[in-house]
Structure formats: structure tokens, C-alpha cells
C-alpha positions in Angstrom: 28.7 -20.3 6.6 30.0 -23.0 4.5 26.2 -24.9 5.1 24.3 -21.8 4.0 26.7 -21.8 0.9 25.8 -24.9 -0.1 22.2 -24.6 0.9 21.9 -21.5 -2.2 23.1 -22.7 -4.4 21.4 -26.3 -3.9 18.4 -23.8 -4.2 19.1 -22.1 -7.4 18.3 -25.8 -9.1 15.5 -26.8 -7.0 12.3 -25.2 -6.4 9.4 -26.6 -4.1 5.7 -25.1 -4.6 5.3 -24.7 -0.7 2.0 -24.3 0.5 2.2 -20.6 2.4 -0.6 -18.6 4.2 -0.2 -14.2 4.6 -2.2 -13.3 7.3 -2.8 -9.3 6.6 -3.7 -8.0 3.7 -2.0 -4.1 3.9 0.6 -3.2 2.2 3.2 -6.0 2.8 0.9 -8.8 2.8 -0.9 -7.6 -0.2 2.2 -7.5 -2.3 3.8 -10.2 -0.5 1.8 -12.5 -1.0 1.1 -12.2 -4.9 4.9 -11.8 -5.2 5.6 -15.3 -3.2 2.7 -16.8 -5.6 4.7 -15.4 -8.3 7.9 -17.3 -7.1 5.8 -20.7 -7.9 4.6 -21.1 -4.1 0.9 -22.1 -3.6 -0.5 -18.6 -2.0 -3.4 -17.6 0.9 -4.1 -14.3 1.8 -6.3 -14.4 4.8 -7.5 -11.3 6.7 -10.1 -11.1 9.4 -12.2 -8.5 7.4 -14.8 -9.9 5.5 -15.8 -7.2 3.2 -12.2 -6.2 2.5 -11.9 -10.1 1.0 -14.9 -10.0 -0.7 -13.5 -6.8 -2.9 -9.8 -8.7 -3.3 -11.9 -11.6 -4.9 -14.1 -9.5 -7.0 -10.6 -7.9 -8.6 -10.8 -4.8 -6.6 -7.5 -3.9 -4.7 -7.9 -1.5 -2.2 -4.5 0.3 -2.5 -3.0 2.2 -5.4 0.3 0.4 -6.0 1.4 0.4 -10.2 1.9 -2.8 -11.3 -0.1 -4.7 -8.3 -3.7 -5.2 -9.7 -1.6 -7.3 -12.8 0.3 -9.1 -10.6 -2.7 -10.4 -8.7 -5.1 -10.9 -11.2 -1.8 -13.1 -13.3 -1.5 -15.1 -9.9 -5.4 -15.9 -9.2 -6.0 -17.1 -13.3 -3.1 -19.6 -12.7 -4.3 -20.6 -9.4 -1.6 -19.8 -7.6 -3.0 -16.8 -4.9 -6.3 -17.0 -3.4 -8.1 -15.2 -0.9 -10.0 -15.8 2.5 -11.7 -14.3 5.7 -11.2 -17.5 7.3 -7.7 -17.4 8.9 -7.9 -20.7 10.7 -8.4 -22.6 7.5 -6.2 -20.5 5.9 -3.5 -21.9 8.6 -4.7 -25.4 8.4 -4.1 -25.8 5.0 -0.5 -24.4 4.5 3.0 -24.9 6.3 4.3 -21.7 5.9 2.8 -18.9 7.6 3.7 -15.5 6.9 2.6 -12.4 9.3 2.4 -9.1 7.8 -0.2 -7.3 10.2 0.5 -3.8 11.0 2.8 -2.6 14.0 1.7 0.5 14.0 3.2 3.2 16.6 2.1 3.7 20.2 1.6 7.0 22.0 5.1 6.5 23.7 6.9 5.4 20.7 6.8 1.8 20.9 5.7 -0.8 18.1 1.9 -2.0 18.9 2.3 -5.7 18.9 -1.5 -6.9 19.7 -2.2 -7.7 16.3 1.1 -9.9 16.1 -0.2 -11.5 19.1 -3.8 -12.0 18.0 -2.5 -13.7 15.0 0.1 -15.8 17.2 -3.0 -17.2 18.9 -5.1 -18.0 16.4 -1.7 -19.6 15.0 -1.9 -21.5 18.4 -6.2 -22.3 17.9 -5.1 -24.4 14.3 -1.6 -25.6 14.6 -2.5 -29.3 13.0 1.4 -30.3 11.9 4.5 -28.1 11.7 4.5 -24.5 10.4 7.0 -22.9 9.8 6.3 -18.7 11.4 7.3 -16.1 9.2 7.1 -12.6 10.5 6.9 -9.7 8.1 5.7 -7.0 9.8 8.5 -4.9 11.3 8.8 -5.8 14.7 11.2 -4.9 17.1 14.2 -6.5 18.4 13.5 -9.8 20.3 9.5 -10.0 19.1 10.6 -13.9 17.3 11.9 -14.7 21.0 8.7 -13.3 22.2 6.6 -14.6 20.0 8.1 -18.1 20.5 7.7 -17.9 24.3 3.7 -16.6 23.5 3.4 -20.0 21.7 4.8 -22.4 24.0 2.9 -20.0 26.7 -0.8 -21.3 25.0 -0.1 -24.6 25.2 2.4 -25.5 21.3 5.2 -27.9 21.7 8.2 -26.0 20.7 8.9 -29.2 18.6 5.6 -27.9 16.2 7.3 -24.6 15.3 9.6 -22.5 14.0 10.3 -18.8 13.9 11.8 -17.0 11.4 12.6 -12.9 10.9 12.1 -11.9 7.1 11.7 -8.4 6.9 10.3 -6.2 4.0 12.3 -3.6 2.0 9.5 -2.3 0.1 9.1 1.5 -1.6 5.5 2.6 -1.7 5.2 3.3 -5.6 7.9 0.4 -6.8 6.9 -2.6 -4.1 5.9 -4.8 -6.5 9.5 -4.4 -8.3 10.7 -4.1 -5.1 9.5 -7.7 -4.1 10.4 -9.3 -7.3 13.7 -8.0 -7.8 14.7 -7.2 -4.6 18.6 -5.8 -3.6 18.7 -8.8 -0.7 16.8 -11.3 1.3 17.0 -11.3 5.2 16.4 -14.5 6.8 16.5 -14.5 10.3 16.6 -18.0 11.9 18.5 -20.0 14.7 17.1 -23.3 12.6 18.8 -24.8 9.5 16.2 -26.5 8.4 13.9 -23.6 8.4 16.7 -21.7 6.7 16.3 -23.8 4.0 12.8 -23.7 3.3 13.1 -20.0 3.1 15.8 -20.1 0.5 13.7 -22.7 -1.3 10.6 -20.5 -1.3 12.8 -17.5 -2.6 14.7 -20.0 -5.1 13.4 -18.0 -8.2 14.3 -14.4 -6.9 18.0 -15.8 -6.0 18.2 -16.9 -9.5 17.7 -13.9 -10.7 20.2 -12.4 -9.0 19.0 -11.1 -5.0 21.4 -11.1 -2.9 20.8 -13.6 0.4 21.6 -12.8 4.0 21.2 -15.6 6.8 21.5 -14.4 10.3 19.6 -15.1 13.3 16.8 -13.4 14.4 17.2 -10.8 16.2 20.0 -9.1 13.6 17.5 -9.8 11.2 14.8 -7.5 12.8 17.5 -4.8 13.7 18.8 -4.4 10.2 14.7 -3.2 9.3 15.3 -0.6 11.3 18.8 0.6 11.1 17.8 0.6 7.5 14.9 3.0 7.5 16.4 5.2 10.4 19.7 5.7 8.2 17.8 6.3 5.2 15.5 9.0 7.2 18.7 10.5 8.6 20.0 11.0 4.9 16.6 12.6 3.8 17.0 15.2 7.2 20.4 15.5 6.2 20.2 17.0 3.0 17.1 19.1 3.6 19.4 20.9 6.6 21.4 21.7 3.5 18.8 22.5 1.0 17.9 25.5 4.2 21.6 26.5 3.8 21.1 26.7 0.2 18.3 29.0 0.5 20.1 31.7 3.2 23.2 31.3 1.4 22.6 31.5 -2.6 23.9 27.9 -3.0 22.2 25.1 -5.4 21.1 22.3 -3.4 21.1 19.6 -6.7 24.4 20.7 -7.4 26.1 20.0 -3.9 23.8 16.8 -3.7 25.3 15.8 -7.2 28.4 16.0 -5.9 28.3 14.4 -3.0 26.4 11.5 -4.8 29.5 11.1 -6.9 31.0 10.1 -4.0 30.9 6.3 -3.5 30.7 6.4 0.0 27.5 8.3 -0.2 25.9 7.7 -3.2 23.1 9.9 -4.9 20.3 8.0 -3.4 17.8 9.7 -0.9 19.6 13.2 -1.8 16.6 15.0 -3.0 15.2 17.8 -0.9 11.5 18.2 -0.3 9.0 18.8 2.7 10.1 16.2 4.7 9.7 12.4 5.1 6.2 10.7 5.6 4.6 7.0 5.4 4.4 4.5 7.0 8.0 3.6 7.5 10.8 6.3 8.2 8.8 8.2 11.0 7.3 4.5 13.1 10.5 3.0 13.0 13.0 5.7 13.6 10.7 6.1 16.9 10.4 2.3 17.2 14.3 2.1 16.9 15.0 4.9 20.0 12.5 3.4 22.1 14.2 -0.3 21.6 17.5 1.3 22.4 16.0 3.4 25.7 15.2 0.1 27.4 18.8 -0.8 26.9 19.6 2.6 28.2 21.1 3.8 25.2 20.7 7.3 23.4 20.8 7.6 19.8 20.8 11.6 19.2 21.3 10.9 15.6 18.7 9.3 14.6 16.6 12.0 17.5 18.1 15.0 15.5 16.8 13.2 11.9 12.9 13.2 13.8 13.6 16.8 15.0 14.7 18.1 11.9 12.0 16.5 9.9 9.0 17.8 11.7 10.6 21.3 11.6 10.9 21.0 7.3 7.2 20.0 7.2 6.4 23.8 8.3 8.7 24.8 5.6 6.4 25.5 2.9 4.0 27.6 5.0 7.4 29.8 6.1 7.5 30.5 2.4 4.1 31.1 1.4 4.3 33.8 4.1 7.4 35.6 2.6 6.4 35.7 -0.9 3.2 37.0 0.2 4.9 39.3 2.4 1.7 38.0 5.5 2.5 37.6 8.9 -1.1 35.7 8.5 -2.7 33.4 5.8 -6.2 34.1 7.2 -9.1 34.2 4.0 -6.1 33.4 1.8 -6.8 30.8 -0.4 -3.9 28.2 -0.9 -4.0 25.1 -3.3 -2.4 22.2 -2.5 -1.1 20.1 -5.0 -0.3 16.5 -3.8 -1.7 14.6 -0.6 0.4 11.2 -0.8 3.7 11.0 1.1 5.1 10.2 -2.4 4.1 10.0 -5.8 2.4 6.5 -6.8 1.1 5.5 -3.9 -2.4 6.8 -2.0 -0.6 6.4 1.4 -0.5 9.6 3.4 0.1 8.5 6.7 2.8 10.9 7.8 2.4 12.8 4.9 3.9 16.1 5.1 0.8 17.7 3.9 -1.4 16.6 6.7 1.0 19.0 8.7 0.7 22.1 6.3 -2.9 21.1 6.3 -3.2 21.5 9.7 -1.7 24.6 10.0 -3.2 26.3 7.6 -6.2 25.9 8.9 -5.3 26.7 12.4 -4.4 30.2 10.3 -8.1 30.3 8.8 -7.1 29.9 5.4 -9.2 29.1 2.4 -7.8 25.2 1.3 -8.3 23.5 -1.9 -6.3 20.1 -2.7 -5.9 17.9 -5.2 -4.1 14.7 -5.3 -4.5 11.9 -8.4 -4.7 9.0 -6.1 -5.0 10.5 -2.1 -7.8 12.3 -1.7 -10.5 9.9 -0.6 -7.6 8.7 2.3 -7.3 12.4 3.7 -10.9 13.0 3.3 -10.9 10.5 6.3 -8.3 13.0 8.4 -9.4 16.6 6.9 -13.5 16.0 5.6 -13.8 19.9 5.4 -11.2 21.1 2.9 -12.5 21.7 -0.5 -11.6 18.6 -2.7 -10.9 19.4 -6.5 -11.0 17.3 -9.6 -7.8 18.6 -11.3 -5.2 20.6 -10.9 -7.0 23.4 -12.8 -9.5 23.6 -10.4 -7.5 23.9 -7.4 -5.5 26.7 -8.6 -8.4 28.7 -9.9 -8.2 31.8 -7.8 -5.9 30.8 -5.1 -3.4 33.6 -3.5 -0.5 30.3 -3.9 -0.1 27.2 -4.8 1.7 25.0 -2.9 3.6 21.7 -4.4 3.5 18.6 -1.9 3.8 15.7 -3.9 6.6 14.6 -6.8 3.0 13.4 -9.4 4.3 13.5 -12.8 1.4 16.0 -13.6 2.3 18.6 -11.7 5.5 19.1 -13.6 3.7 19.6 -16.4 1.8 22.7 -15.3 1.0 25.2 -17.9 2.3 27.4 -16.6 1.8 31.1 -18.3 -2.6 29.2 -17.9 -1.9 28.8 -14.2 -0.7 32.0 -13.5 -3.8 33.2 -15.8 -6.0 31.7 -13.6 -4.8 32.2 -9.7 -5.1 35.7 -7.9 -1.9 36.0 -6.9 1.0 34.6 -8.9 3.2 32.6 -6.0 4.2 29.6 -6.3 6.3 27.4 -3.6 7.5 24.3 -5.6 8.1 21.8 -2.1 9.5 19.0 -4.7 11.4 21.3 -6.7 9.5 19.9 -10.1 9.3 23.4 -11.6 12.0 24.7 -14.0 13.0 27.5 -12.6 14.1 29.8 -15.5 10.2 28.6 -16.8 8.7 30.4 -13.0 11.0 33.3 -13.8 9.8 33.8 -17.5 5.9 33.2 -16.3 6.3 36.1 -13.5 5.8 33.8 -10.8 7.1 34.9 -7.4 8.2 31.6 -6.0 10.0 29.4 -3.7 12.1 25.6 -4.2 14.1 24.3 -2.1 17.5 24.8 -1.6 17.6 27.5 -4.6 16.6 30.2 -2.6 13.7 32.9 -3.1 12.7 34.4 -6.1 10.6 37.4 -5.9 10.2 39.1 -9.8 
């Protein structure tokens, strides 16, 4: 402890441009590596697909994430971050090499590490000196002993190498905040000297205040995922009592109020909705039982959070149902506003609205969505729903509208104009954006959640 003392603050006065490649250029590696570049480090993001690069260097970033297209284009004009298809070069020419491929989840639960392996052997193909390996995907527990084992396996001198665990804590919508001014920094190494270059190359966020954490490697992957599977367990948590609400005449934002005022607790993730999506919460909740099967243990908490989760997803549809007083929502036309898992982002894997998506139309219902940022991504998953410009136009003659997504915009529904315009006033408000005494004064029958049914 006392070296890793010492080794900070030595840190907060001394700041090395390290020469660093990111292979993957997805979420993590494409605010990663910007945000390392913006730390003073010398920056490559590499990424096998050609045409994908060709866009990051003409200025185009193929994500919606506020704040990122500055950060990049800042980084680049200082010469800083760059950008290449060829990953062997890309490893050749730096010491630092960061992984942020996607782990994405098998059929039986289990992290998908082949594109961590590719990128291990290419690692292997253009190791000309020391590099120090960085993974930053979420990986899990014992995937740095693995990968170390892979390396030695082709042939690398453990001598050449050294692993380190650094995972991401990154919100989709605030990641580039997130990575700049981040609550802590997880190291995960059994080597000192690799522990210091990673608290050199994060010298500038520890000055400004993030918190460090040194541990070895394979606490450093399980804290990724005890993180996300708590923080899903606290979303299924308070939806369970957003239900109660509703069949009880409780207010769900008043008991989450207080039980945020509790310290113990605290406010965050205590906001009811239609469930958790992304990329995150849902992968590594799995990821994190499946790891703790092998070791033949249970965890029928984090279980009951998955469980509960799916079963909110269907919520919405429930309601629709009731205030339409339909056992079926067949030729009933139903806008959906809000495609993303969350607001700010275009990400909608997991998104709650693929799931009401899907069964509405396994009910034959008419569907028209809208979504500021989404749309083109569920085009890929649903290409036959009707796709609207605006708000407006998704709502023009629908039987309901149903509220998926927390956009700014959708709060500020006109909402005497909407009801004008759709063919049956109902409304069920998944987000809970709507003032309700506003639904009650437009004649809206309508649904939140957690504050019960309202049928005028």
C-alpha cells in the first residue's frame, strides 16, 4: 500500500506522453481513446474495418454520444488521436495497448471472448519490444490469466509483456464526462511497474480529483460486474415497487425520495421505467451468474433482478390493454415514442422497446415509432414498422401512445394538440415524463408508473 501511495502522488507532478494503441472502435474504445489523448498521451485507434476508419477520419462518428464528435475532432487538430485499419502498425508503434473489442453475450450466458483472442494474436504477430496489455472490454473473471497463458501459448516471452485489468464505468449519454471525470480508476495488475505506467497515463484525471484503486487482476475484472449487476438489481428493485404503487394507490417518487434520503441507499438508479436495456446491465448480470455457476455457486439475487426485468418490459402493453379496455391490440394503432435504451444515446440493444415491439406485433397491431437518434439502429431489428419524422406524426391517429424513452422532447408534448390529433385519447407514460395533473386536465386516460391508473 504504502508503494502505491507514493507512486500517486509521484504522479500527480509528472506526466509522460505514452505512446498507446485502442484496438476497437465501439463504444469504449471510441471514447476511450479520445479521452486518453485528452490526458496528453499520444493516441491510435485501430479497428479491423476499413470503411468504419475511413468515416472516423473524414469527421464522421458513427455513434450518437453528446460531447464526443468535439472531443475528437479537439484531439486529431492537436495531433494527439489518429486513426487506422492497420492494427499491426498500430501495435508496432506504441507501448501501450488497450483492448476494448466487444464481449458480447453467448447463447448460454457466457462472455464471447474470440474477439479478445483475435486481438491477443495479432498482439502476438507484432510484439517488436515490451507492451504493456490493457484490457477494457469487460471480461470475465480470470480472462488477464487467460490471456497471458494465450500469449506465452503462441510463442511471447512472458518477459515481453504485461497484463493489466482497467475496466470501463461509462453511462451511454454522459461517457465522455464519464471518462474525463470519472468517480475512480481500477487498475488491475500483479506488476508494479506496470502499475505505474497506468497511474502515469491517468496522471491528469487523478489531478483532478478521481479516485485510484490498485488491485490485482482478477478483483479488478469482478468489481465491472458486481458493479452493473448491483446497479441492475436497484433498477428491478424499485420497479417491483413502482407495481405496488400502482395496485396499492401509493406514489412511487415519493417512497423513492425517501429512501434516497437515506445514505445507505442513496437516490441514484431509483427511477421507475420499463425496464433496464443496453449493452451493460443485462450481458453482465448474465455474464456474472454464469462465472459464479462454474464455481458452483447460485446467486438468486442477481437471477430475481433478470426475472423481474423481463417481466417490466411487458408492462406497458398490460396497460395499453386496460385503458383501452382490449383483451387484443389487433388493427390498433400504437405510437411509440423512444427506441434507445436511454435518452442520448442511439444504442438499443436490450432496449425495452424491442420487447413491446415484438409483442405488438405478434398482437397484429398497427406500429408507428419515432426516436431522435434510434431509428436507423432498429430499422436493422424491425424494417417493417412505420418510421416517423416527429413526434407529431407518430401520434396522428393512433388508439395510444406509448412513452419508451426519457428524450427531453417528449416532455414537452402539447398536449391538449396531441390529444387533438390521436383517435383515442390514452396515453401510458413508461418514463413517467408527463405531469400528471396536465394528463388529467387534457382528458387523457393514462398510465405512469407507480402512480396508478387514471381513467377520466
Amino acid at each position: 500500500m504504502r508503494y502505491n501511495f507514493l507512486l500517486i502522488t509521484f504522479c500527480f507532478f509528472s506526466l509522460n506522453a505514452h505512446n498507446i494503441a485502442i484496438i476497437g472502435t465501439g463504444y469504449v474504445g471510441l471514447v476511450s481513446g479520445p479521452g486518453l489523448a485528452e490526458f496528453g498521451n499520444n493516441v491510435i485507434c485501430a479497428d479491423i474495418d476499413k470503411e468504419k476508419i475511413e468515416r472516423l477520419k473524414r469527421g464522421h462518428i458513427p455513434i450518437y454520444e453528446p460531447g464526443l464528435d468535439q472531443l475528437i475532432q479537439r484531439n486529431v487538430k492537436n495531433g494527439k488521436l489518429s486513426f487506422t485499419h492497420d492494427v499491426g502498425q498500430a501495435i508496432e508503434d506504441s507501448d501501450v495497448i488497450f483492448i476494448a473489442v466487444g464481449t458480447p453475450m453467448n447463447e448460454d450466458g457466457n462472455a464471447d471472448l474470440r474477439y479478445i483472442k483475435a486481438v491477443l494474436k495479432t498482439i502476438s504477430e507484432h510484439m517488436n519490444g515490451f507492451k504493456l496489455i490493457v484490457i477494457k472490454s469487460t471480461v470475465p473473471v480470470g480472462t488477464g490469466k487467460w490471456a497471458s497463458d494465450q500469449l506465452q501459448k503462441w510463442g511471447i516471452n512472458k518477459q515481453k509483456f504485461e497484463m493489466v485489468s482497467n475496466p470501463e464505468f461509462l453511462r451511454e449519454g454522459s461517457s465522455v464526462n464519464d471518462f474525463l471525470r470519472p468517480d475512480r480508476i481500477v487498475i488491475g495488475t500483479e506488476s508494479e511497474e506496470a502499475n505505474y505506467i497506468m497511474n502515469d497515463i491517468y496522471a491528469s484525471a487523478f489531478k483532478d480529483g478521481a479516485l485510484p484503486l490498485n488491485t490485482n487482476i482478477a478483483t479488478s475484472e469482478l468489481i465491472k460486474y458486481a458493479s452493473n449487476a448491483f446497479l441492475a438489481a436497484k433498477v428491478s428493485f424499485i420497479n417491483e415497487i413502482a407495481n405496488v404503487c400502482d395496485a396499492t394507490g401509493a406514489h412511487v417518487h415519493t417512497v423513492a425520495q425517501a429512501m434516497g434520503m437515506d445514505h445507505r441507499i442513496s437516490k441514484h438508479f431509483l427511477k421507475p421505467g420499463p425496464g433496464f436495456g443496453g449493452s451493460c446491465f443485462p450481458k453482465d448480470s448474465q455474464a456474472l451468474i454464469c462465472i459464479a455457476q462454474k464455481k458452483g455457486i447460485s446467486l438468486p439475487v442477481v437471477q430475481a433482478s433478470l426475472i423481474t426485468n423481463q417481466l417490466q418490459k411487458i408492462k406497458p402493453i398490460e396497460k395499453v390493454k386496460r385503458l383501452l379496455d382490449a383483451t387484443s391490440l389487433e388493427n390498433k394503432t400504437i405510437a411509440i415514442l423512444g427506441l434507445a435504451f436511454k435518452a442520448n444515446t442511439d444504442d438499443v440493444r436490450y432496449s425495452p422497446s424491442i420487447d413491446v415491439i415484438s409483442v405488438l406485433q405478434d398482437e397484429r397491431a398497427i406500429i408507428k415509432a419515432y426516436d431522435p437518434q434510434a431509428m436507423e439502429n432498429m430499422q436493422n431489428i424491425f424494417p417493417d414498422i412505420t418510421y416517423c419524422l416527429s413526434p407529431e406524426q407518430a401520434i396522428e391517429n393512433a388508439d395510444a401512445v406509448i412513452i419508451m424513452t426519457e428524450w427531453p422532447e417528449f416532455e414537452k408534448l402539447n398536449l391538449k394538440k396531441t390529444k387533438s390529433h390521436m383517435r383515442q385519447p390514452v396515453i401510458v407514460d413508461a418514463r413517467n415524463l408527463l405531469d400528471i395533473q396536465e394528463l388529467k386536465k387534457a382528458g387523457f386516460h393514462f398510465a405512469t408508473m407507480g402512480n396508478g391508473m387514471h381513467m377520466q
